[in-house]
C-alpha positions as CSV (number, residue, x, y, z in Angstrom):
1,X,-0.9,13.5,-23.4
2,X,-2.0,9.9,-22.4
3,X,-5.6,10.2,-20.2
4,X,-6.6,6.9,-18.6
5,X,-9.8,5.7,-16.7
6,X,-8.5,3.5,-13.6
7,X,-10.9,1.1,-11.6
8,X,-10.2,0.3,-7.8
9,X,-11.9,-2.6,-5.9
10,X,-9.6,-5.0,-4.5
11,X,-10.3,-4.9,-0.8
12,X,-12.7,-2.6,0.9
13,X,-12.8,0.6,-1.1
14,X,-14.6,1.2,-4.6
15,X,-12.9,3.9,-6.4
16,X,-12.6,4.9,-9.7
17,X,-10.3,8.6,-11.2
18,X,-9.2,9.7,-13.9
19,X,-5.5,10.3,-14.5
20,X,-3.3,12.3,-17.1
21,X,0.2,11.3,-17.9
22,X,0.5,9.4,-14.7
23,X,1.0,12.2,-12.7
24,X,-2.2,14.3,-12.6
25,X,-5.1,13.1,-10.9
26,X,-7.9,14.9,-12.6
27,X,-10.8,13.0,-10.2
28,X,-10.8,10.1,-7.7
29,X,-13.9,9.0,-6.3
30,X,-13.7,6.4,-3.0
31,X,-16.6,4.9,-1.8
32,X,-15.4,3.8,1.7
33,X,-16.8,0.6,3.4
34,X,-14.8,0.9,6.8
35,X,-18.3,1.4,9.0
36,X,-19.8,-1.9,7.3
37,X,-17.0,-3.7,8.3
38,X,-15.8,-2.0,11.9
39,X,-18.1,-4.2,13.8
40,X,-16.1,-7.5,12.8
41,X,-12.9,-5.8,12.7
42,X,-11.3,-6.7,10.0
43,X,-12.9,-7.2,5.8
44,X,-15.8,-9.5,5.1
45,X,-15.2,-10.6,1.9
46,X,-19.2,-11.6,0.8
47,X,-20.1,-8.0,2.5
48,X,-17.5,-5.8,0.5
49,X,-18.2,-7.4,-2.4
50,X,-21.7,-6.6,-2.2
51,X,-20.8,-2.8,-1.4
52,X,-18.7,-2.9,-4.2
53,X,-21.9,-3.4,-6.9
54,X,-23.4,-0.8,-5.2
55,X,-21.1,1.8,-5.2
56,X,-19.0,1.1,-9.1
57,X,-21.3,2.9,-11.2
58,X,-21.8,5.3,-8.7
59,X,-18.0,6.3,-8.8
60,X,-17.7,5.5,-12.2
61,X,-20.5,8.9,-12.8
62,X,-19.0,10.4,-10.5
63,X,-15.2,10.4,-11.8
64,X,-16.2,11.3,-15.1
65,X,-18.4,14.3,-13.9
66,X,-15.4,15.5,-11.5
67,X,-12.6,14.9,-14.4
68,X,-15.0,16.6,-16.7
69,X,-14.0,14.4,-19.6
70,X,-16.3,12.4,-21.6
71,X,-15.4,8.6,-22.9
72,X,-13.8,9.9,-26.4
73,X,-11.5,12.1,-24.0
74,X,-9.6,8.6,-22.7
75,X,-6.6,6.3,-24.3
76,X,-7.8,3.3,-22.0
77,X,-9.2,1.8,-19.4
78,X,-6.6,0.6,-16.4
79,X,-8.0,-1.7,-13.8
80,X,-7.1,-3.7,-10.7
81,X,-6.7,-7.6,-11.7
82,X,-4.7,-8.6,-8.2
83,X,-3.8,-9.2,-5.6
84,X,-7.2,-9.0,-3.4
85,X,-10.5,-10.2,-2.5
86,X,-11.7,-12.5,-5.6
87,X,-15.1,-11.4,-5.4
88,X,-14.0,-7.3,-5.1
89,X,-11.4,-8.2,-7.6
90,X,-14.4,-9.2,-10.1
91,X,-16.5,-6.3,-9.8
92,X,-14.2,-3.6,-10.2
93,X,-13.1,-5.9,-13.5
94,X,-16.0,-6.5,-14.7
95,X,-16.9,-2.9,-14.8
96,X,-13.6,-2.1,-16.8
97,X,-14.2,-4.3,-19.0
98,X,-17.7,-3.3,-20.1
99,X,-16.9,0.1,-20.5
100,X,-13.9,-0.7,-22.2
101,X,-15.9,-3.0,-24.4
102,X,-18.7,0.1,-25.0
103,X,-16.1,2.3,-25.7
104,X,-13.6,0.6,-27.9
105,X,-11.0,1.3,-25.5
106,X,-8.2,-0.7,-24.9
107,X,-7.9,-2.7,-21.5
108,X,-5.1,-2.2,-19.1
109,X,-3.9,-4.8,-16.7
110,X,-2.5,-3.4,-13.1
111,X,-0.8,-5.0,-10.3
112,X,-2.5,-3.2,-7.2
113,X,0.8,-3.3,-5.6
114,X,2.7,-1.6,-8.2
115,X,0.0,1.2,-8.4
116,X,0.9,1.8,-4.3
117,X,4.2,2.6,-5.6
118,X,3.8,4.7,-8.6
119,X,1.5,7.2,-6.9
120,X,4.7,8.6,-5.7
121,X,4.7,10.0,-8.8
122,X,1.7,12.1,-7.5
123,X,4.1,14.0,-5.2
124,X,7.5,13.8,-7.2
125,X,8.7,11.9,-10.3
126,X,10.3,8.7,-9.4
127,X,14.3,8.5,-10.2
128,X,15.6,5.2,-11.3
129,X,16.9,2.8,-9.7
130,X,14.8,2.9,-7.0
131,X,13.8,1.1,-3.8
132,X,10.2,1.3,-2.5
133,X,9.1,0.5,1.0
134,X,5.8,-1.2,0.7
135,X,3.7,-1.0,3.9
136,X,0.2,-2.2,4.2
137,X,-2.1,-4.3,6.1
138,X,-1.2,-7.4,3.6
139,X,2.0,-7.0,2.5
140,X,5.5,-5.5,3.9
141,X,8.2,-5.4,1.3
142,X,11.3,-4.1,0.1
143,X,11.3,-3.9,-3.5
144,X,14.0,-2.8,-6.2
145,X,13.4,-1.2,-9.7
146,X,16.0,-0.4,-12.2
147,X,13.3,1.0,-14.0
148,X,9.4,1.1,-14.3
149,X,7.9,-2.3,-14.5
150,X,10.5,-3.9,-13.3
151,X,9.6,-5.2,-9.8
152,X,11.9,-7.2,-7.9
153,X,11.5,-8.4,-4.2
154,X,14.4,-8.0,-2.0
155,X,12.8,-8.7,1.1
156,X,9.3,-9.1,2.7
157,X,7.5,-10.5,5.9
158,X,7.5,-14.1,6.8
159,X,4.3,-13.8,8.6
160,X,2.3,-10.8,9.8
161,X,2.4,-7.7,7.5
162,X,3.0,-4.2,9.7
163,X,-0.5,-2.8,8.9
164,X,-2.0,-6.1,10.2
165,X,0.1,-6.1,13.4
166,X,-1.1,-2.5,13.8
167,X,-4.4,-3.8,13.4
168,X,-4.2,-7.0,15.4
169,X,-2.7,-4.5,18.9
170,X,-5.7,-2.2,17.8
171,X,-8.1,-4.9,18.7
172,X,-6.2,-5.4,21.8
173,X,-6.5,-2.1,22.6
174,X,-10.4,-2.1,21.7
175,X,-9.2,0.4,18.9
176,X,-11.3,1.2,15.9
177,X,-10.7,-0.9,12.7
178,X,-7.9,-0.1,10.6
179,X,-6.2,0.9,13.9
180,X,-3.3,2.7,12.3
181,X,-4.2,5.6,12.5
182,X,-5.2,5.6,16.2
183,X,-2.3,3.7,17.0
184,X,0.0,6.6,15.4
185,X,-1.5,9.4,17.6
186,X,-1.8,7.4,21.0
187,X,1.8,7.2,20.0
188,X,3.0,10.7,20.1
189,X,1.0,10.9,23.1
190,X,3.1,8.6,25.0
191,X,6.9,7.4,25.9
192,X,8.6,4.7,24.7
193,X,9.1,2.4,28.0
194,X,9.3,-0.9,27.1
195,X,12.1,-2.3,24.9
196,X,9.7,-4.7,22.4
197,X,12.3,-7.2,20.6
198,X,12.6,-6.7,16.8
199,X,12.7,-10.3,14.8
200,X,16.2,-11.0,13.0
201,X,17.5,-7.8,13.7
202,X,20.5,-9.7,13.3
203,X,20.2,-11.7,10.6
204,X,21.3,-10.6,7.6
205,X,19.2,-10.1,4.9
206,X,16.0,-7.9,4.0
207,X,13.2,-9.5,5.3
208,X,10.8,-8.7,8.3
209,X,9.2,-10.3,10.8
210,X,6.0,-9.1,12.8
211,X,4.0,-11.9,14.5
212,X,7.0,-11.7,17.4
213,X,5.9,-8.2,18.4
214,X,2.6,-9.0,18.2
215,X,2.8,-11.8,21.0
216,X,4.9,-9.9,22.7
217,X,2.8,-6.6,23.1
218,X,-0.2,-9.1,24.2
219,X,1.8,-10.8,26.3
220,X,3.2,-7.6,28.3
221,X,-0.8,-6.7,29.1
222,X,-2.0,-10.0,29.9
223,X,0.9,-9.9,32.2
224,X,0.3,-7.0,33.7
225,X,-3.4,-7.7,34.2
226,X,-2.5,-10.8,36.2
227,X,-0.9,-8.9,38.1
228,X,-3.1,-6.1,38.9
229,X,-1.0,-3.2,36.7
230,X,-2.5,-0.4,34.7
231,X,0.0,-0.2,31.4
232,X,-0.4,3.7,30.1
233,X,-1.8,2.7,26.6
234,X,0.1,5.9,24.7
235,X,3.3,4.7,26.1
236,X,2.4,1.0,25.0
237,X,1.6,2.5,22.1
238,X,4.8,4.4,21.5
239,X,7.0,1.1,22.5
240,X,5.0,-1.4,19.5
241,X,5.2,2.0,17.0
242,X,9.2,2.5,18.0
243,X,10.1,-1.1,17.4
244,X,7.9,-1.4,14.1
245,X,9.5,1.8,12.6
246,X,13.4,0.3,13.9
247,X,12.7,-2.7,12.1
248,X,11.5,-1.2,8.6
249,X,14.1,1.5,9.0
250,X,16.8,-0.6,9.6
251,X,16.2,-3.4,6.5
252,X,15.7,0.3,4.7
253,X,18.6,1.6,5.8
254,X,20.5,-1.5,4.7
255,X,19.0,-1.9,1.2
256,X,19.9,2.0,0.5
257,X,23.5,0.9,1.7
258,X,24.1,-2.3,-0.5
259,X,22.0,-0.8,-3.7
260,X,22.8,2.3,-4.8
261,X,19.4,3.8,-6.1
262,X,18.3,7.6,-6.9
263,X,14.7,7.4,-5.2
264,X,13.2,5.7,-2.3
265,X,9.5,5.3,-2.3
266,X,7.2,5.1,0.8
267,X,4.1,3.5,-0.5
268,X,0.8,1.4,1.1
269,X,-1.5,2.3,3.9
270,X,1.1,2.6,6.8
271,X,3.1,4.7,4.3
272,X,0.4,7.7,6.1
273,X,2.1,6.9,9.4
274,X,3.9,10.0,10.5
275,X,6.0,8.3,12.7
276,X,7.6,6.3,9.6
277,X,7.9,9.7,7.1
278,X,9.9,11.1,10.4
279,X,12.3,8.1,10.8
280,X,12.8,7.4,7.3
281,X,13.4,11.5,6.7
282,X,15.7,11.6,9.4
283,X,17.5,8.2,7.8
284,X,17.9,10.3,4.5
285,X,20.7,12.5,6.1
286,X,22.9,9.6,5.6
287,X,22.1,8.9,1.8
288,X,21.9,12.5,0.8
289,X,22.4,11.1,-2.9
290,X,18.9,9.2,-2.7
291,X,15.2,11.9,-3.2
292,X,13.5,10.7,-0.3
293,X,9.5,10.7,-2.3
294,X,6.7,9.4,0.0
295,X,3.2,8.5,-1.7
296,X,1.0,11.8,-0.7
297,X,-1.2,11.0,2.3
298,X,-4.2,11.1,0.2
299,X,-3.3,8.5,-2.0
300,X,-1.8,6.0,0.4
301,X,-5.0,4.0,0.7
302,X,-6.5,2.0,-1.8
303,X,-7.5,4.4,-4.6
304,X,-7.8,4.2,-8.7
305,X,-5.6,7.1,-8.8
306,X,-2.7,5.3,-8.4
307,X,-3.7,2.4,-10.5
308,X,-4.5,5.2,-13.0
309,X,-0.3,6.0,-12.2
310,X,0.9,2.2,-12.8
311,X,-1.5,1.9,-15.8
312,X,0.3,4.7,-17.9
313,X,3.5,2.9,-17.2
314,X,1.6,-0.2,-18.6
315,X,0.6,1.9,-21.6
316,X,3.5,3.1,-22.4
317,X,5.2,-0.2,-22.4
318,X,2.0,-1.3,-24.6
319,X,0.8,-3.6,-21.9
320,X,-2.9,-4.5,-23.0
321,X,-5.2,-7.2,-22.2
322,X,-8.1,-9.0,-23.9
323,X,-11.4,-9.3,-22.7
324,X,-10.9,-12.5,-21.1
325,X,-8.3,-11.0,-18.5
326,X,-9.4,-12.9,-15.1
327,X,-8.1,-12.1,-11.6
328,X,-5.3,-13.1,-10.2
329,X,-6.0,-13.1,-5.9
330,X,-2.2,-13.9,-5.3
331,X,-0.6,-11.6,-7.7
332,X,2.8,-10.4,-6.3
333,X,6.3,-9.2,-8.1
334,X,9.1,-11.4,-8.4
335,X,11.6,-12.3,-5.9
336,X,15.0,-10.6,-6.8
337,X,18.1,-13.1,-7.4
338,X,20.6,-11.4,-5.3
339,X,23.4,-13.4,-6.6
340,X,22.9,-11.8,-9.7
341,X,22.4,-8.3,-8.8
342,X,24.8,-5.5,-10.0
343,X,25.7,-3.6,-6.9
344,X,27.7,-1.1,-8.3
């Protein structure tokens, strides 16, 4: 049995759990920052960081308490190096470290990203190969694995992510910040009744494209405020969630058809969307060979339970670090060479 302390702080939430085997979360504490930053609608980096001083030994007492484990209980100490906020980034790192250091533990380095897709491992073990969906307010990709660790880009967005186009029609809609959520039940309120375009629908290839529907969804109201109209904000809502969902199903749905994997993972914020779990669900029926495993809605967020998840993969594979591990803001996984991937 493999027990790890995970630290969380590379955007707007300080968190830090306590994980066995990479599959049981034994405590995850989140201190949330969303009301401090609300009022500017979107993360300021000086204020979370701030937030984040306050709040890491809090969580720190607080996951051990939960867990009910004392220091000499862990194998090691797994922590969030990138991608993020530089100054979050630091904090949650330097507080790793130290009680690495105090405990003569060793230090794990995680890729936030890949700790989005191994807490699918929190609702069922991941088969590989696998393809994960990777939805959040800073990054949408499609990403293969042949096996853990082993990260490969197959496609992402060339400019907006989905979680920040939710959040950018959010504003437009005077929606609370992160606007997903809202967006996804003014949604099932409504109809879909305008046809939004979807970016290189066409074009082969697995990559996305957001910033398109974004203009276009501003441009429909400004259009119809010129004009005098009243657009139904559920069924506007309904149209920009229908042609996000059509454009990550369908690069899904043609990933799952040129690589053939045992699991597809749903991971990152808009991975809570119930509109998405629905499509993608529904898009299984075809693949019947592939274990459809979303992230649990819990732990779609930022959270250290999931790093807790990638850092037992990074344990196992005796992936340490020294002291002197520094953050890496612009961490992300390699692009895949599709010339030289085995499709059969």
């Amino acid at each position: 049995m493999t027990t790890l302390i995970a630290f969380e702080s590379s955007a707007d939430e300080t968190s830090v759990a306590v994980v066995k085997d990479g599959q049981t979360v034994l405590s995850n504490a989140v201190a949330t920052q969303i009301n401090s930053h609300q009022r500017f609608g979107g993360i300021v980096p000086e204020v979370a960081s701030r937030h984040h001083l306050e709040w890491i030994t809090k969580t720190l007492d607080i996951a051990l308490a939960d867990a009910k484990v004392q220091p000499e209980d862990l194998d090691g100490v797994a922590v969030t190096y990138g991608p993020g906020l530089v100054g979050s980034l630091l904090v949650g790192l330097m507080g790793a470290k130290t009680f690495a250091m105090a405990h003569n533990l060793p230090l794990i380095p995680v890729n936030h990203l890949a700790g989005h897709i191994a807490a699918a491992n929190f609702n069922r073990s991941i088969v590989f190969p696998a393809l994960a969906l990777m939805v959040s307010g800073g990054h949408t990709e499609l990403v293969l694995m042949k096996e853990p660790n082993d990260f490969h880009i197959l496609g992402e967005t060339f400019d907006d992510a989905a979680g920040e186009s939710y959040d950018k029609v959010g504003r437009l809609l005077n929606l609370p910040y992160p606007a997903g959520k809202a967006i996804d039940e003014l949604a099932h309120q409504g109809q879909v009744t305008i046809d939004f375009p979807q970016a290189m629908a066409k074009e082969a290839g697995y990559d996305f494209s957001f910033s398109g529907l974004k203009s276009a969804v501003i441009n429909q109201v400004h259009n119809a405020e010129q004009r005098g109209e009243t657009i139904k904000e559920e069924d506007l809502a309904a149209s920009f969630q229908a042609a996000v969902i059509k454009a990550l199903v369908g690069r899904t749905k043609r990933a799952l058809t040129d690589f053939p994997v045992k699991s597809l993972v749903l991971a990152g914020g808009v991975a809570a969307n119930s509109g998405l779990r629905a499509a993608l669900t529904d898009l299984m029926d075809d693949f019947p060979a592939v274990d459809f495993i979303p992230v649990p809605k819990q732990y779609t967020g930022d959270n250290a339970a999931m790093i807790g998840a990638a850092g037992y993969w990074n344990y196992e594979d005796k992936i340490f670090a020294d002291l002197d591990l520094n953050t890496n803001p612009g961490l992300d996984f390699p692009l895949a060479d599709l010339n030289q991937q085995d499709n059969e």
